[in-house]
C-alpha beads as a LAMMPS data file, in Angstrom:
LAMMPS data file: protein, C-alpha beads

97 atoms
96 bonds

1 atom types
1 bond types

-500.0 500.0 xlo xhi
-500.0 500.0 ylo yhi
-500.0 500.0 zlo zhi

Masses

1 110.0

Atoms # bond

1 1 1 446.879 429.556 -454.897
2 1 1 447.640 428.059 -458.406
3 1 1 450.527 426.457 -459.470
4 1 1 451.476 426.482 -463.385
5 1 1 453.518 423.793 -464.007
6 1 1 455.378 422.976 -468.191
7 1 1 458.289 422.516 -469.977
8 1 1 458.246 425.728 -471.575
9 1 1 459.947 427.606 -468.348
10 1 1 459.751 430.896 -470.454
11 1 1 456.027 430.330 -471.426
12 1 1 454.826 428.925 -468.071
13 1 1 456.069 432.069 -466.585
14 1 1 454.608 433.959 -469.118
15 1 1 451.250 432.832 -468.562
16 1 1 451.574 432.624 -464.597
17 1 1 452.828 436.560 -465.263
18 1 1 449.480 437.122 -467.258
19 1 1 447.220 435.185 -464.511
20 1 1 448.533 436.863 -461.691
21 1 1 448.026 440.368 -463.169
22 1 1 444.660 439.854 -464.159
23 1 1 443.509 438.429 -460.801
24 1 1 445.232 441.026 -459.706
25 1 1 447.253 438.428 -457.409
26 1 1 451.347 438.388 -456.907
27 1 1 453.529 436.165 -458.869
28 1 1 456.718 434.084 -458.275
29 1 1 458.789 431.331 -459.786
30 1 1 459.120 428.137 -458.130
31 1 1 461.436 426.188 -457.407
32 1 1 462.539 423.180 -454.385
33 1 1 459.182 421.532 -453.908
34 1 1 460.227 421.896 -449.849
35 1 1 460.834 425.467 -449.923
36 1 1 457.800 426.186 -452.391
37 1 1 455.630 424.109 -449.906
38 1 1 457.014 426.870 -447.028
39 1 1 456.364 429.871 -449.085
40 1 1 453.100 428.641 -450.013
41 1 1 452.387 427.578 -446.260
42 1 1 453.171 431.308 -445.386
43 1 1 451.139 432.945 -447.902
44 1 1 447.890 430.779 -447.441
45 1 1 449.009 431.829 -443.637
46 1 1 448.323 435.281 -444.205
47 1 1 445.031 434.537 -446.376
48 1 1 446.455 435.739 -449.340
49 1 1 446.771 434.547 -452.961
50 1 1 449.777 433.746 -455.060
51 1 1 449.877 432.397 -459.131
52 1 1 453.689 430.374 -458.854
53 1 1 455.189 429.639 -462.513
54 1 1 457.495 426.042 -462.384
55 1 1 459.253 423.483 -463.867
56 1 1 457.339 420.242 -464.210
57 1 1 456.387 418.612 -461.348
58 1 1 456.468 414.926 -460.560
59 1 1 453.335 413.506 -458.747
60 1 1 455.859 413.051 -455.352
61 1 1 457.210 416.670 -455.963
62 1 1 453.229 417.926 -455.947
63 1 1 452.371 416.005 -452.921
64 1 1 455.751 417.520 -450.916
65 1 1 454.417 421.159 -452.650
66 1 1 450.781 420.663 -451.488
67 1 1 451.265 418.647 -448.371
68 1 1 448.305 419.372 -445.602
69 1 1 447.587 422.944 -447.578
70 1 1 444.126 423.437 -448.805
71 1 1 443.333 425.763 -451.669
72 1 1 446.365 424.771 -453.951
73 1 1 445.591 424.111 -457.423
74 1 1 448.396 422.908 -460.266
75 1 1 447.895 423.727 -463.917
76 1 1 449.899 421.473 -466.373
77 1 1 450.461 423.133 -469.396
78 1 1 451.433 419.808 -471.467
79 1 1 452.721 422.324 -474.692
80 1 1 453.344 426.014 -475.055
81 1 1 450.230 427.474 -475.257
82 1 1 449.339 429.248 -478.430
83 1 1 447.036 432.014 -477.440
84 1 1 447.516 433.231 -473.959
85 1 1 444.119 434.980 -473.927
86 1 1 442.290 431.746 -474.325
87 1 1 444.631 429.833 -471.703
88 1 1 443.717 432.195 -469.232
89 1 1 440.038 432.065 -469.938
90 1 1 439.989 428.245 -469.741
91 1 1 442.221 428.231 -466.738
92 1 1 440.030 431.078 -464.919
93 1 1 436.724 429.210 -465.801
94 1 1 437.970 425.497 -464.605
95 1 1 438.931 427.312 -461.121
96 1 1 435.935 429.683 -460.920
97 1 1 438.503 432.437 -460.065

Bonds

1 1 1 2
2 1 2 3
3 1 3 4
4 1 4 5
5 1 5 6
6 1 6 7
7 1 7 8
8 1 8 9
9 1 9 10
10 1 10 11
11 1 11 12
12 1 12 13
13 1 13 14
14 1 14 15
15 1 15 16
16 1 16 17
17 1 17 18
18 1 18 19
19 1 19 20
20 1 20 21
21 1 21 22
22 1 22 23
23 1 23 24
24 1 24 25
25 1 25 26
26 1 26 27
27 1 27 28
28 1 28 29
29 1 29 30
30 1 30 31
31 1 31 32
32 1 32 33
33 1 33 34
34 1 34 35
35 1 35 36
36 1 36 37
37 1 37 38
38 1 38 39
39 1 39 40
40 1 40 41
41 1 41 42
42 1 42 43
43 1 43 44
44 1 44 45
45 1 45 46
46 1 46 47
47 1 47 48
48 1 48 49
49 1 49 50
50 1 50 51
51 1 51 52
52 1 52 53
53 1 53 54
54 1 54 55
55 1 55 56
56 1 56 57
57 1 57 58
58 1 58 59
59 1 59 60
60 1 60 61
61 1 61 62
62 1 62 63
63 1 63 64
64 1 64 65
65 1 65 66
66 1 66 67
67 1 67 68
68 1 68 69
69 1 69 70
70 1 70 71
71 1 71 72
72 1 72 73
73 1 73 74
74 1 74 75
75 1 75 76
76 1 76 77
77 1 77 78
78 1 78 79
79 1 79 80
80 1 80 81
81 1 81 82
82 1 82 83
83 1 83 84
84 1 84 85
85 1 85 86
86 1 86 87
87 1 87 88
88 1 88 89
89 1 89 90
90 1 90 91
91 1 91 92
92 1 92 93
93 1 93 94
94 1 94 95
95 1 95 96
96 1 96 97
């Protein structure tokens, strides 16, 4: 499960879009931190994998996402990022995914 979090909206997705296809994983947008928390809940539920694009989370927004879940992973992308390809990499290699 990783969780791309920015300011860009557009760009976050755009890059959680990219992720997800080349893991070969489903995507989503995000949204409540309580209803992403469920969703999330359900998918690690069914063993299964999930890239979310969202907003920017606050550190009390990321604990109510997370909660007790294990295997969730956020990704701040601080600016838009300038070469997807490279993003990617660098996010793929920090996970090991």
């Amino acid at each position: 499960m990783v969780i791309l979090t920015g300011v860009d909206d557009d760009g976050t997705a755009a890059i959680a879009h990219a992720l997800a296809a080349s893991l070969g994983w489903p995507y989503t947008r995000g949204g409540n931190p309580r209803a992403l928390h469920a969703a999330i809940a359900y998918v690690l539920g069914r063993r299964e994998h999930l890239v979310v694009a969202n907003g920017p989370l606050t550190a009390d927004e990321q604990h109510t996402v997370q909660g007790d879940l294990h295997g969730v992973r956020f990704v701040e992308l601080a600016e838009p990022a300038r070469n997807t390809e490279e993003t990617l990499i660098s996010i793929r290699r920090e996970f090991g995914l």
